[in-house]
C-alpha positions in Angstrom: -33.9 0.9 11.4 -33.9 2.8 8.4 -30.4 3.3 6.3 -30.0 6.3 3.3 -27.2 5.9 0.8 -25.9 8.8 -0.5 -23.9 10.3 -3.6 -20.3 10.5 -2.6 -19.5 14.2 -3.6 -16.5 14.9 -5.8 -13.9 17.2 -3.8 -13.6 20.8 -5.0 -10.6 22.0 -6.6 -10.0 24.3 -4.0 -9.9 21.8 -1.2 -7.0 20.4 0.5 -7.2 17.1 -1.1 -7.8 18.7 -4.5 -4.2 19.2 -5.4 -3.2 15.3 -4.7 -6.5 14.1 -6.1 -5.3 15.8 -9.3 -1.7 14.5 -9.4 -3.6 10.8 -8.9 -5.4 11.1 -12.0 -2.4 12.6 -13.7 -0.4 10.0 -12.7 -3.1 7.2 -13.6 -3.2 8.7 -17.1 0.4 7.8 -17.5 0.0 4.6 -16.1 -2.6 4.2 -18.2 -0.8 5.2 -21.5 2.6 3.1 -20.9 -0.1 0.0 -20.3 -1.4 0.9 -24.0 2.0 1.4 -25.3 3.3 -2.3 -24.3 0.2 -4.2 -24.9 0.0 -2.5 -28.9 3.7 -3.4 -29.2 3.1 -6.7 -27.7 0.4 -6.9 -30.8 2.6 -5.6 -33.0 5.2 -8.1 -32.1 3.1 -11.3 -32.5 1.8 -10.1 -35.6 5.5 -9.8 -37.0 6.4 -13.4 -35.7 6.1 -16.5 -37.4 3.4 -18.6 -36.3 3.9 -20.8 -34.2 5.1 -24.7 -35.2 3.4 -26.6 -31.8 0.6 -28.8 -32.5 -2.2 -28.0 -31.5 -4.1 -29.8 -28.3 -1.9 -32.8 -26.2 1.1 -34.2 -27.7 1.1 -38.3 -27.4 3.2 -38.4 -23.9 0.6 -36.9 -22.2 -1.3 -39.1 -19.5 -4.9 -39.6 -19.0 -5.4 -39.5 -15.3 -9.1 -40.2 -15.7 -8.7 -44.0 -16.9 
């Protein structure tokens, strides 16, 4: 038995699902631009705070469960 894999063509413009595949990408784009938007203010923010005062690592009440 002998299988072929082909290129999946893009859809024309023209073609009934044209319209809707355009609106897709349009409305990924905006998706896409709100996700930048948060995640630089997100940057922004942490820049702006004060660092943080935790110690680094375990504090002394954690356990050890491998004893």
């Amino acid at each position: 038995m002998e299988f072929h894999l082909s290129k999946a063509r893009k859809p024309d413009a023209s073609s009934p699902g044209g319209k809707a595949d355009e609106e897709r990408k349009k409305r990924l784009a905006a998706q896409l631009r709100a996700n930048l938007a948060r995640r630089k203010a997100q940057a922004r923010s942490r820049r702006q705070g004060e660092a943080d005062q935790s110690p680094d690592g375990l504090g002394p009440d954690a356990t050890d469960t491998d004893k």
